[in-house]
C-alpha positions in Angstrom: 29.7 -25.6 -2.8 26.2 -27.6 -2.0 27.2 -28.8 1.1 26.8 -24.9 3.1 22.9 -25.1 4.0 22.2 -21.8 2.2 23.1 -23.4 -1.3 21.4 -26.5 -1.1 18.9 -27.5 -3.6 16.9 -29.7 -1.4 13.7 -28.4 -1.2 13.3 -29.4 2.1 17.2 -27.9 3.3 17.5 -26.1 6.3 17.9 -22.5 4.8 16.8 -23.5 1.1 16.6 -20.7 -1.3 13.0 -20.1 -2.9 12.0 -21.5 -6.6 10.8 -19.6 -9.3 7.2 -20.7 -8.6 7.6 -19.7 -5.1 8.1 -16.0 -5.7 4.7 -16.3 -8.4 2.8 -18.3 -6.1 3.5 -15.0 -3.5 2.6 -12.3 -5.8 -0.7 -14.6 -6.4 -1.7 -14.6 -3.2 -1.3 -11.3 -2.4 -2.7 -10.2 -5.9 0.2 -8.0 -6.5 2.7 -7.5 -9.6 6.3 -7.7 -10.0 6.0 -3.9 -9.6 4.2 -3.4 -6.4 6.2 -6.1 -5.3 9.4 -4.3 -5.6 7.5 -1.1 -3.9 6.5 -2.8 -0.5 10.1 -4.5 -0.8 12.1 -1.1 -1.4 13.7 -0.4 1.9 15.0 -4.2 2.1 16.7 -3.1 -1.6 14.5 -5.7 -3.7 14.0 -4.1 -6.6 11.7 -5.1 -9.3 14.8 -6.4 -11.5 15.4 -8.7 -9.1 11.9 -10.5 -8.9 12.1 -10.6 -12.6 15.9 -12.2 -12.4 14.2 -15.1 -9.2 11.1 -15.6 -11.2 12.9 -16.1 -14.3 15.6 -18.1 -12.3 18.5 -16.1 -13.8 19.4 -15.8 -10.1 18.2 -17.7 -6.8 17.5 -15.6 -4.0 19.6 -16.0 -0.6 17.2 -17.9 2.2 17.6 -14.1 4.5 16.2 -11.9 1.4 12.9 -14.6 1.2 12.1 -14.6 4.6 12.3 -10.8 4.8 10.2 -10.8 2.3 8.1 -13.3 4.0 7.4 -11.1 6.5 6.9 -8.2 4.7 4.0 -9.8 3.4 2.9 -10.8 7.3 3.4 -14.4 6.2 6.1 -15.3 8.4 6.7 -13.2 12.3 9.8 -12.6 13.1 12.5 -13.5 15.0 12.3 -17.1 14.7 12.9 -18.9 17.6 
């Protein structure tokens, strides 16, 4: 189903889920690992499983989880307008 926005692999879709090296290039610049990752992620229910499954790309991550996670990490404010 590539035509819904959400599963597109265009990187520059609409609501396009977040690559492998976007997820490592995250935990970079915050200096953090998988681990404390998943602990300032816990109440949104990303667990450290998960960040190994999107960095591994054994499973993309919906375009809502990464920009909660965005900002979580104050990268991104919320809501979008």
């Amino acid at each position: 189903m590539t035509s819904h926005p959400n599963r597109s692999r265009r990187k520059d879709a609409p609501a396009a889920n977040p690559t492998a090296a976007d997820w490592q290039a995250l935990r970079d610049r915050h200096g953090l690992s998988q681990s404390d990752l998943a602990q300032r992620l816990r109440a949104g229910g990303v667990t450290v499983r998960a960040i190994q499954a999107y960095e591994q790309n054994e499973r993309r991550a919906h375009p809502a989880i990464w920009l909660y996670v965005l900002a979580q990490m104050g990268e991104v404010r919320l809501p979008l307008t």
